[in-house]
C-alpha positions in Angstrom: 0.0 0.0 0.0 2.1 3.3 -1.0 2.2 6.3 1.3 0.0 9.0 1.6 0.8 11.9 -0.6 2.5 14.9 1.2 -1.3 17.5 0.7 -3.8 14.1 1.7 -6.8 15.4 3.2 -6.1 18.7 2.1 -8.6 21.2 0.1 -7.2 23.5 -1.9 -9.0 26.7 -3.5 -7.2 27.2 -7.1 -8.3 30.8 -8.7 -7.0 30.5 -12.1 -9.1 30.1 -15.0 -10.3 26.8 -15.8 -8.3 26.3 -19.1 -5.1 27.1 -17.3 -5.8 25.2 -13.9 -5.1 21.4 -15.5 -1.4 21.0 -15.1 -1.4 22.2 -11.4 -4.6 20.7 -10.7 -2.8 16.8 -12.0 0.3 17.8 -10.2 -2.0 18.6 -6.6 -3.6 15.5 -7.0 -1.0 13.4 -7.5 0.2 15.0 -4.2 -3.4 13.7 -2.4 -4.8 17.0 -2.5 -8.8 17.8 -3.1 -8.7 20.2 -5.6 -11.6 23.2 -5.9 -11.7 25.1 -9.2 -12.8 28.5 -8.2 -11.8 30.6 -11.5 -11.5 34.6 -10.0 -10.7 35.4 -13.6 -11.6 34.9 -17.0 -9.7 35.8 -20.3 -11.1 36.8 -23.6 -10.0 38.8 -26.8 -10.0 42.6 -26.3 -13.4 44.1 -27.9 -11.4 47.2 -29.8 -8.6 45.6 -32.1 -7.7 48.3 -33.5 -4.0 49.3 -32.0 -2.9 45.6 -31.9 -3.9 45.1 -35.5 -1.6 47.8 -36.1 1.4 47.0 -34.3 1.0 43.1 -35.6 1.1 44.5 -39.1 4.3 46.2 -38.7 6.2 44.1 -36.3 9.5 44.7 -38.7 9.8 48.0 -36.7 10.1 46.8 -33.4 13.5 46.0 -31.6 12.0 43.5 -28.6 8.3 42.5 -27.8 8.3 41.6 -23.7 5.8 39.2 -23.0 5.0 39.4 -19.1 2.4 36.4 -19.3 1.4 33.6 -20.7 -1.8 34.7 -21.8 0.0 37.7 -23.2 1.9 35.4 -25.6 -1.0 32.8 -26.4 -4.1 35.6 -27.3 -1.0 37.9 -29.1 0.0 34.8 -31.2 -4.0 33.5 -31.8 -4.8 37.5 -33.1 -1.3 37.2 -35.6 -2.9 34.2 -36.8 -6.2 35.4 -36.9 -4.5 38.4 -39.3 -2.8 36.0 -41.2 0.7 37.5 -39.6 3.3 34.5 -39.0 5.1 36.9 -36.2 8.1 34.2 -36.5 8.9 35.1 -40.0 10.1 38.2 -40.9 10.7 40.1 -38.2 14.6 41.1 -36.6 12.9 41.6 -33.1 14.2 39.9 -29.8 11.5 38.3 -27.7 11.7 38.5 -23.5 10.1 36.9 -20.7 8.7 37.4 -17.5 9.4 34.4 -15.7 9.7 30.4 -17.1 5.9 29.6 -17.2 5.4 32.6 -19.6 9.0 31.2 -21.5 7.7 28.4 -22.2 4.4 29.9 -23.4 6.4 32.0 -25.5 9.1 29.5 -26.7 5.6 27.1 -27.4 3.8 29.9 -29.6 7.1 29.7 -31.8 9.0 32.7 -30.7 12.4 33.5 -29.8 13.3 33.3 -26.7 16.4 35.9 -26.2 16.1 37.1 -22.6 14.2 35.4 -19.4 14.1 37.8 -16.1 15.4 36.5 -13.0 12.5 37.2 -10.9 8.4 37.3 -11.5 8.7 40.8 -12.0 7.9 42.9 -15.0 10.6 46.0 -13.6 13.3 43.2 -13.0 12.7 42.6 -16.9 13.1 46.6 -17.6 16.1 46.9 -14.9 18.3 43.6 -16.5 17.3 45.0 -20.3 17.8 48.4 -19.3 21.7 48.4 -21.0 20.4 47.2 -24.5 16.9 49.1 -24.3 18.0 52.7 -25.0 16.8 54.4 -28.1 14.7 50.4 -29.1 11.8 50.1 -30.4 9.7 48.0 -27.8 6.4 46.1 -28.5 4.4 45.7 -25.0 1.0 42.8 -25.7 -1.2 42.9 -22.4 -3.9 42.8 -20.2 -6.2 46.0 -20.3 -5.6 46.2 -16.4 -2.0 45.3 -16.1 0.2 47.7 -14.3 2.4 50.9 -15.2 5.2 49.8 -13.6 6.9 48.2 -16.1 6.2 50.8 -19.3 7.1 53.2 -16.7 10.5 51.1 -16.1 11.0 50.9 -19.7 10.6 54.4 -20.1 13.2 55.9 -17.7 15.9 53.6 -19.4 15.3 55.0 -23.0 12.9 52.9 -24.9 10.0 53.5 -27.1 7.3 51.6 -25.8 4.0 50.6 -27.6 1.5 49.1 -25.5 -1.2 47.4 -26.6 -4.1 45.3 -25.4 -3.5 41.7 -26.4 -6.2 40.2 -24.3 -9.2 41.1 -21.8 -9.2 40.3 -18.1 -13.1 39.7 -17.1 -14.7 38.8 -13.8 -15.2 35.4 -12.0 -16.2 32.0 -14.2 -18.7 29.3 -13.4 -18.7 28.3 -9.7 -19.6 24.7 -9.2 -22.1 24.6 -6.5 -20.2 22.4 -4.0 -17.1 24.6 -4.7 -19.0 27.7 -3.4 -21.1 25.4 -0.4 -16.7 24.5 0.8 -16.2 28.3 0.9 -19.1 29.4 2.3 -18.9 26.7 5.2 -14.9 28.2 5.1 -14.2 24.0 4.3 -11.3 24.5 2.6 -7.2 24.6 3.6 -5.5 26.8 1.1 -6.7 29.3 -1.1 -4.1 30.3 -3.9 -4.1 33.5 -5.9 -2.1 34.0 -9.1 -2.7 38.1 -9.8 -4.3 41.1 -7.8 -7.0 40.4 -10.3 -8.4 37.3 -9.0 -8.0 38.7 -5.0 -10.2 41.8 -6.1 -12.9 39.2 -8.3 -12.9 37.2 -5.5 -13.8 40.0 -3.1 -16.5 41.4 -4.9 -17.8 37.7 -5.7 -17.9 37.0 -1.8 -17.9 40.1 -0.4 -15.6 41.1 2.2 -16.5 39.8 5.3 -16.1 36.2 3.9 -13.1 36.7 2.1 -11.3 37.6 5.7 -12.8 34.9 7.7 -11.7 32.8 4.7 -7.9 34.4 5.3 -8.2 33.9 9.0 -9.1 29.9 8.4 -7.3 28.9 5.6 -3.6 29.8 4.6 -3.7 32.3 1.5 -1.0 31.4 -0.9 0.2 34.0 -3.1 2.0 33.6 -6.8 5.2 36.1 -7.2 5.8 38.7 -5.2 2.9 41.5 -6.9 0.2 38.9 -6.1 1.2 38.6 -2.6 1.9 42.5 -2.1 -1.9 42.8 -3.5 -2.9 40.4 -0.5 -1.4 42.5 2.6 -2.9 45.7 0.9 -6.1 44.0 1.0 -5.3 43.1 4.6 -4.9 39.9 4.2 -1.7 37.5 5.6 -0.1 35.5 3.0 0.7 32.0 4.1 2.5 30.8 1.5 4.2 32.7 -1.4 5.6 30.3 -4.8 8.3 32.5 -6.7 7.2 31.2 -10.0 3.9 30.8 -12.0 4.6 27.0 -12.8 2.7 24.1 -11.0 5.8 22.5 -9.7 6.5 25.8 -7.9 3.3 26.3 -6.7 2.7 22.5 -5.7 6.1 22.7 -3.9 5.4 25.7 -1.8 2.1 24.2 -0.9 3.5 21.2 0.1 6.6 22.6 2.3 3.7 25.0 4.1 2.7 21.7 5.7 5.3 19.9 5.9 5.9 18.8 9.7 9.5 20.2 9.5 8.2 23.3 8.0 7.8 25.3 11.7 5.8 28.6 13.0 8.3 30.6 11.5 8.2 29.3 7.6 5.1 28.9 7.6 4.7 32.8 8.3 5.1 35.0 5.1 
């Protein structure tokens, strides 16, 4: 009879969307967690094309596109097809990365892969480019709500930025019944949050009340540091904090939170 998995017994709250939950939901269960789809956000193409249809059909002038997600790099990709633009052909731009999950999205889309940053941070990307960005052309594909900082970042070193809105960030997804009855009933042990987007969906979808008795019952685990730096502005204690987007990060920071060596103190974020 094999041992139990390191999360048995455990229920844990995912807030991703549904489409991008399946890798980390396998690698949870194979771990002997109970896993709870609870999607805070949902992803769609921007209504008003318009400025991405231009930059796509003139991507020879840029010098780098940054990709700071993997949505960034799927819905950009989907729209050049959808234009009949192969972005891989053609074009003598470099392509960079926030972090290996969005690599890999990047790298799986067919681009280039020149520059990775360090850290799940869009201004780490500006400050380690910041040598090589002076006086470039820079193509910036992402969320309608996505922060300044890094444009801003991008700015102060030199570089021409175009931003434009590769995707949509909408409100919560379909919440199966005896998803919602664990929360309500505050039956669950972790509750993990991949953007500030899904901690501000979540509030308004529960309101806030339940969202801190929630924090004060289960531990709150928080993906890169913007994600968890959203969660103690909310007033909320993160738990646990996984320094990349990818499942075996995440699954491994669960995982150590409970682990009987883990202790008071490293369990306190």
């Amino acid at each position: 009879m094999s041992a139990p998995g390191p999360l048995a017994g455990k229920r844990i709250v995912v807030t991703r969307a549904v489409e991008q939950s399946r890798e980390l939901l396998a690698r949870l269960e194979s771990m002997g967690a109970t896993v709870l789809l609870f999607p805070a956000v949902s992803f769609s193409e921007p209504s008003d094309t318009a400025e991405l249809d231009r930059a796509i059909r003139s991507l020879g002038k840029f010098d780098w596109i940054l990709f700071t997600s993997a949505n960034a790099a799927r819905f950009f990709a989907h729209h050049c097809r959808k234009l009949g633009v192969d972005p891989t052909q053609g074009g003598n731009y470099q392509c960079a990365a926030v972090g290996p999950a969005t690599a890999n999205a990047v790298a799986a889309e067919g681009f280039p892969v020149d520059h990775v940053a360090q850290e799940f941070l869009g201004t780490t990307l500006a400050h380690e480019l910041s040598a090589s960005i002076a006086g470039k052309k820079i193509l910036l594909p992402r969320s309608e709500r996505a922060r300044p900082d890094l444009p801003d970042a991008l700015k102060a070193a030199g570089a021409e930025v175009t931003e434009v809105v590769a995707y949509h960030t909408g409100g919560v997804g379909v919440i199966e019944p005896v998803v919602m009855r664990a929360i309500q009933e505050l039956q669950v042990d972790v509750i993990a949050f991949f953007s500030p987007s899904a901690i501000e969906n979540m509030r308004g979808e529960l309101g806030k009340e339940l969202l801190f008795r929630l924090g004060a019952k289960a531990a709150l685990a928080a993906v890169g540091p913007v994600t968890a730096a959203a969660l103690r502005s909310a007033g909320l204690r993160v738990a646990i904090e996984a320094p990349l987007a990818t499942a075996e990060s995440i699954a491994v920071a669960i995982a150590n939170y409970f682990s009987p060596s883990a202790g008071s103190e490293a369990r306190a974020v």
